[in-house]
N, C-alpha and C positions, 0 to 999 in steps of 0.2 A: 467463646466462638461467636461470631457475630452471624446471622440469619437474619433472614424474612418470612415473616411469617412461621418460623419453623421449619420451614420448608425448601429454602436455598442456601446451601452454604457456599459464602463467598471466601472462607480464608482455606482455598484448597492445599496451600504448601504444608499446613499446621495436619490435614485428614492424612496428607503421603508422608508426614512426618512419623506421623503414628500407624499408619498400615504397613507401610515400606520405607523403613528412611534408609538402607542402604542400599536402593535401588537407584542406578543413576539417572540424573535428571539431565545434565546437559554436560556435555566434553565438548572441552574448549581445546579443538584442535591444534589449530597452529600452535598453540603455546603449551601442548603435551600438560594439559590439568584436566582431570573428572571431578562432578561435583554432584554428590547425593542430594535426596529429598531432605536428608537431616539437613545436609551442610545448606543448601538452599532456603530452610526454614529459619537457621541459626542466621544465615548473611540478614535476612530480609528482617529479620530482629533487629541484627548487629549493627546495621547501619544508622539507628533510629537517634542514638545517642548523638552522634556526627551530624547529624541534620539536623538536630532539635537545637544544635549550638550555632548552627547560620540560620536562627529564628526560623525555620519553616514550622510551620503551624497546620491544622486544618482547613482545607479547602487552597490552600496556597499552588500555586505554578510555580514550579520547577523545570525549566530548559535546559536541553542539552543538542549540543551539534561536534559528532564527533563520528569517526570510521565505524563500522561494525563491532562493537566489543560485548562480551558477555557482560557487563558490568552494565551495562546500559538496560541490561535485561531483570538484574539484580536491584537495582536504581527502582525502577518498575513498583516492584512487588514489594520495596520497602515504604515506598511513598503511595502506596494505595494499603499498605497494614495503618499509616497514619494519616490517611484520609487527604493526602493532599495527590495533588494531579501532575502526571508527566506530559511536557511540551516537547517531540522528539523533531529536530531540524531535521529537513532535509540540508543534509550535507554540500549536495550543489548551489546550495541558493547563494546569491551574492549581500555583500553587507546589506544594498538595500533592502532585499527580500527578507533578512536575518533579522533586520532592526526591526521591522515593520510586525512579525510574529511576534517577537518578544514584547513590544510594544503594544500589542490588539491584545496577547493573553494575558499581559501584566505580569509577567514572568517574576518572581522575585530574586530568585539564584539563578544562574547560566553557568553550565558545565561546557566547557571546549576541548576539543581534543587540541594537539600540536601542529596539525594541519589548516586550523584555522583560527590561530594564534591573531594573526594580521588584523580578519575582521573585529575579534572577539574587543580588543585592542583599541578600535573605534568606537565602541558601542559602551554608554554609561549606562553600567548594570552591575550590581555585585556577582562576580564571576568566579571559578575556581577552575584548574587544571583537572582533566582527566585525571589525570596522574592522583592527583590526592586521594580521587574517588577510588582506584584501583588501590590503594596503598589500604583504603576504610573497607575492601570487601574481602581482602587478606585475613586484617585482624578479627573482622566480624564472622569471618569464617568457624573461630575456636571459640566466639561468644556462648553465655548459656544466658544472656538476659531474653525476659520474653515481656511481650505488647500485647492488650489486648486488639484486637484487630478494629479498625476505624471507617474503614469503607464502608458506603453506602450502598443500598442498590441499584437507585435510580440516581444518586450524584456521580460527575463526572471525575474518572480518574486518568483521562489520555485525552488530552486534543490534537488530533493529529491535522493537519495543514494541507488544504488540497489546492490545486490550480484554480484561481477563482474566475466567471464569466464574465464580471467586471473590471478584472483587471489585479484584482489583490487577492491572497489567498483569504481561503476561506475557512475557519477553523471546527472542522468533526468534533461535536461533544460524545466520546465513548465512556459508555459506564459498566460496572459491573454486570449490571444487567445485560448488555448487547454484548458482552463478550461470556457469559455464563448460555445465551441463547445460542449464540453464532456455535460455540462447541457442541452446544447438545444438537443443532442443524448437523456440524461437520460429524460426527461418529454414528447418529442416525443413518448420515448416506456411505461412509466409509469401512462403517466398522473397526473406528480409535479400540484399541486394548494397550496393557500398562506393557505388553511386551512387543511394541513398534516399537521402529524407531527410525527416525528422515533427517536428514542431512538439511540444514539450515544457512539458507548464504543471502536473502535479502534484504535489503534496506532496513533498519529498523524505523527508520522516518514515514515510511511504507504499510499500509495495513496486510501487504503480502507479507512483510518480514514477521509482524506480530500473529495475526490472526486466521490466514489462513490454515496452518499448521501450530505454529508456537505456543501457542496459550490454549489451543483445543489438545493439544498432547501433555500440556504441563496439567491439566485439567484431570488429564485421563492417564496421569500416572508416568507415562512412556518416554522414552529415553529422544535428545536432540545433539545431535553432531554439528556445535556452530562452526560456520565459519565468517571470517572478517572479509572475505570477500567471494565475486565467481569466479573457479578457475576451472577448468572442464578435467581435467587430469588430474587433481585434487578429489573433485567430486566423485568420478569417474573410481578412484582408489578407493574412498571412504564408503563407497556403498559396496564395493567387496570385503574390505577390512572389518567394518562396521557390520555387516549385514543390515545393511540399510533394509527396511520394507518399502517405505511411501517416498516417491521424490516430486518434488513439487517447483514448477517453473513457466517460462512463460514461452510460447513455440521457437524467439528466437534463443534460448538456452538450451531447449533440447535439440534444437540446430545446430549449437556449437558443441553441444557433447556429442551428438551421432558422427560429427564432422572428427572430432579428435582419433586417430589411428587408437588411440587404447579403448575405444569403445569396442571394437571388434574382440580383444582380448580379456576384458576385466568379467568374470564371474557376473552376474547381475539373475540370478536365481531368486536371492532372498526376495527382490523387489516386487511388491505385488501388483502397484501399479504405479504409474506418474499420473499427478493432478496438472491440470494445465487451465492458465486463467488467463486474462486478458484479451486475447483473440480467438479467432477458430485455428484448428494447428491443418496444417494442409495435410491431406491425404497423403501421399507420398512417404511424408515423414512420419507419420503415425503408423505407417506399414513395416518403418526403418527400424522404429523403436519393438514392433510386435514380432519380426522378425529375429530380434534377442531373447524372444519372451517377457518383454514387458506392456503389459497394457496400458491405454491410455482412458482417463479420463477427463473428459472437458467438463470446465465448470465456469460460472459467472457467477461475480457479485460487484459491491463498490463498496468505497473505504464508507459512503453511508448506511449502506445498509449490510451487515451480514460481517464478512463478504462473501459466504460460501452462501450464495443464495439458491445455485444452479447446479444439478450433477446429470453426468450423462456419464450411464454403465458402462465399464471395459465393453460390455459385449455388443454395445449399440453404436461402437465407436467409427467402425465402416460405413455401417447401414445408414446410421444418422450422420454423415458428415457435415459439418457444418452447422450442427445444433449445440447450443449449450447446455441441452438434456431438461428435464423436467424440475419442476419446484421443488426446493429441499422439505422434509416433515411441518415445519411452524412458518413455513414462506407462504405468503399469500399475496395471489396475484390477478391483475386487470390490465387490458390494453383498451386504451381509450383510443380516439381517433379528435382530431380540432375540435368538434364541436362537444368535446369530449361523454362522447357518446360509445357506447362497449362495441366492438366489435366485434365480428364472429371469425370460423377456423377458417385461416390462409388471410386473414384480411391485416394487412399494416397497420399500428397503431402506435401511442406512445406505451410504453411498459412501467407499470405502475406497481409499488411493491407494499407490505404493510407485513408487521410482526415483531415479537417481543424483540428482533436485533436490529431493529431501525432504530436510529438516533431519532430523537426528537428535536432538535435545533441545533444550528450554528453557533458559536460562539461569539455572542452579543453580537449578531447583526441578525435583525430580526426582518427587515428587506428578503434577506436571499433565505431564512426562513421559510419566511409567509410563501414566495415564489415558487419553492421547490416542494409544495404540497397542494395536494385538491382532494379536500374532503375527506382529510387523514390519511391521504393517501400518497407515500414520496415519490415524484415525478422524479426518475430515470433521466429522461432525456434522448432515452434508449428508444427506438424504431424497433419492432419486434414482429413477429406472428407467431403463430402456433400452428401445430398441423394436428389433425383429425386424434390422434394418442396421445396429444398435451406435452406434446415435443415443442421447446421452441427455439427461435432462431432471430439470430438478432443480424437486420439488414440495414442499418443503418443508424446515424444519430441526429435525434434533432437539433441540440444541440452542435456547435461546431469542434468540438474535443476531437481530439484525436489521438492514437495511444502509441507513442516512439520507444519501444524497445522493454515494453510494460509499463512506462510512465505515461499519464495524462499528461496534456496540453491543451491549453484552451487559448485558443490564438488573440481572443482579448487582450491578454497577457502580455502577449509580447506585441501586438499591436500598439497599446501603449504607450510598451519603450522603444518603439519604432517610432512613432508621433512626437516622442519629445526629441528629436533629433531636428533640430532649428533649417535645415534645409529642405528635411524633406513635408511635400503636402500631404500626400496621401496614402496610406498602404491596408494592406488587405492579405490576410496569412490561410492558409491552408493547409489543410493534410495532403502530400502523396504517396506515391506507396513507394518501398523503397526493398530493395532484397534483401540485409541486413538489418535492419530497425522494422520492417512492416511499414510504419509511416516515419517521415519526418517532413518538419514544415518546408514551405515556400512563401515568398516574402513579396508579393507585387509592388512595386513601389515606383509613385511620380515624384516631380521634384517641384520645388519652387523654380519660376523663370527658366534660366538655362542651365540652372546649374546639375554636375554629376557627380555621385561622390558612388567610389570602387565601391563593390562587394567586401575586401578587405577593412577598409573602412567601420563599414556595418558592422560587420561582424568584434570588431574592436571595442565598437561602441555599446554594441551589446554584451558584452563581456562581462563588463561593469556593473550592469546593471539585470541580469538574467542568468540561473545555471545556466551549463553550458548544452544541457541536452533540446531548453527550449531554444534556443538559438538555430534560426533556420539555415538549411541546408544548399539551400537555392533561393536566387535573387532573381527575379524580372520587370525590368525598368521597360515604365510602359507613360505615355505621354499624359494618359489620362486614364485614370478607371472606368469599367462598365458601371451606366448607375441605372436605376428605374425611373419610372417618374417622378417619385418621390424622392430623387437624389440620394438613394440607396444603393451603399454600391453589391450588383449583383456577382455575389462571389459564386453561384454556378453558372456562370460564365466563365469566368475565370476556370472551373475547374474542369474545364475540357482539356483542359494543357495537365491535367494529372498523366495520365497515361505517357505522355513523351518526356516525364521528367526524368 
């Protein structure tokens, strides 16, 4: 068994192996298979042989860009018993965006699914079909070889890849460490036992798909209903069938499940509450879901820090609306103001976070690093206060991010690949709010000379080079930008035109 100090054990499948290994750990829905803490201890062996013969070695990147599959989850836990690191794509990104990860992480294998065969196909890299992977989690399933476990504490076994403010993503170094904290944060404020169990349907490119839920319950013994995608009628079945306890999603999700006609009929008894991250969920609809008998909790974190950094009680769910609730047990927290000086209760400031589930760097760019700390402390970005009972609430962002449908966006980004479009001069992107997504962007845009080129256009052109969620929703051709004196163009100007979008 590998530890620190005595004191942390990191190879948890090998503990549920031996406390509970016919206890199920995760049903792989759609495709009607259960898989125990045994059989999940055996894969996470069994795959090692397979790996060890396409050279991956210790400390090595391993990518993968493929739909939701349990295998991807199994993938995981083999390549952190042997010490090397998973690269999980987000699945929208386009070849450029794909090449550019694999290329910053030095990825040495690339796993693709058959959906993105195309890209995979342009990009020179030693690659392999899902498919093989799923064929090696089969056989390793009946294995009885065993490894001793190779993970570190503090080395990195997940980069996951975030929207970056300069325009490239940015790659989260996750280690054992930050995801042994973030669960002992998430059951502190939840109360994780081995006999939950939540229904699982987000991104694995996503630190919602891992670590809000996934790896604090594989932690704590408890059973996960994946599935390969959202479907509201699906989920809506599986948390009767299942007796789901915890559902966890983002306010526009439990929007489309209140909205489906079988939310009126499906049992939801077992549920004890739904977690809800990303934004505030509007009263209304937290009345919607309390009105079944299900509670809500809001929480906040980010794929840096945590993410479960923030809980707010079922029972404060009314009274506090619009708070992300209070610090989790080992979360520690400061809001500074510009001259980054503390502020006090009801006062605005940036939200500053520090604790054993903060990453400590980016992945070799020590620029955006250095930037996103002060004084040990990881700068948010986040606008915040607190009120008088250490409730807080998040009013805005200093940076320009904005969050479409649970995803970040940081209009750099797509700024960029707006900029490289040889006609146009100038543009400038923002968040608006939108009924369905919460925000999606808008795209200011002037031209060189006379010329005009469609919305269709744009959008064609960004295709290519941008998922499709960052690609903005609305276009506004405008002769010339608002700038400052410093020829800065003032996007709160601009953003008085939020409201009539």
């Amino acid at each position: 068994m590998s530890t620190i100090g005595k004191e942390i054990e990191l190879d948890w499948l090998a503990k549920w192996n031996l406390y509970s290994p016919r206890a199920t750990a995760i049903v792989d829905y759609e495709n009607d298979r259960s898989f125990s803490y045994e059989d999940f201890y055996r894969i996470s062996n069994g795959l090692i042989p397979f790996l060890t013969t396409q050279n991956i070695q210790v400390g090595d990147r391993v990518a993968i860009m493929d739909n939701n599959k349990v295998e991807t989850i199994f993938l995981f836990f083999a390549l952190q018993r042997m010490g090397t690191v998973l690269v999980p794509i987000n699945f929208r990104f386009s070849k450029e965006e794909t090449e550019f990860v694999l290329n910053d992480s030095g990825a040495k294998l690339f796993f693709y699914g058959d959906d993105y065969k195309t890209i995979a196909d342009q990009i020179d890299i030693k690659k392999i079909n899902s498919h093989e992977l799923a064929k090696e989690v089969i056989s390793a399933k009946s294995s009885t070889v065993e490894f001793s476990f190779k993970g570190e504490y503090d080395q990195p076994c997940k980069i996951l890849y975030t929207s970056g403010t300069t325009g490239f993503p940015k790659g989260v170094v996750i280690t054992p460490k930050i995801l042994f904290w973030n669960s002992i944060n998430t059951n502190l404020s939840l109360n994780i036992s081995s006999q939950d169990c939540m229904v699982s349907f987000l991104p694995l490119f996503h630190t919602g798909g891992w670590n809000v839920l996934l790896t604090p319950f594989i932690h704590h013994g408890a059973k996960t209903i994946f599935l390969s995608k959202f479907d509201s009628q699906t989920i809506l079945n599986v948390c009767e069938q299942q007796r789901v306890s915890v559902l966890f999603g983002v306010p526009t999700t439990l929007a489309m499940l209140s909205k489906d006609p079988l939310f009126e009929k499906v049992e939801l008894g077992s549920v004890r509450f739904a977690i809800v991250g990303g934004e505030a969920m509007p009263l209304k609809l937290i009345e919607t879901w309390h009105r079944r008998g299900v509670a809500i909790r809001q929480g906040f974190g980010l794929t840096e820090c945590g993410p479960n950094c923030f809980s707010l009680s079922e029972s404060d769910a009314e009274e506090k609306i619009g708070s992300v609730g209070r610090p989790n047990f080992y979360v520690q927290t400061r809001i500074i103001n510009e001259d980054n000086q503390d502020v006090g209760v009801n006062e605005v400031g940036e939200l500053l976070l520090k604790g054993p589930m903060c990453m400590t760097h980016y992945w070799k760019n020590e620029d955006a690093t250095k930037s996103s700390f002060y004084e040990g402390w990881l700068r948010t970005g986040d606008l915040v206060k607190r009120d008088e009972q250490n409730y807080f609430y998040i009013v805005g962002r200093k940076k320009e991010m904005y969050i479409s449908g649970g995803e970040n966006i940081y209009p750099a980004e797509v700024e960029r690949v707006l900029n490289s479009h040889p006609q146009i001069d100038e543009v400038a992107v923002i968040g608006v709010k939108d009924e369905k997504w919460g925000e999606v962007g808008k795209a200011f845009i002037s031209f060189k000379s006379n010329i005009h080129i469609s919305e269709d256009e744009l959008i064609k052109f960004c295709e290519a080079k941008l998922a499709r969620f960052k690609i903005p929703k609305h276009f506004e051709f405008l002769g010339e930008l608002p700038k400052g004196s410093t020829g800065k163009i003032l996007k709160r100007h601009l953003a008085t035109t939020k409201e009539n979008s």
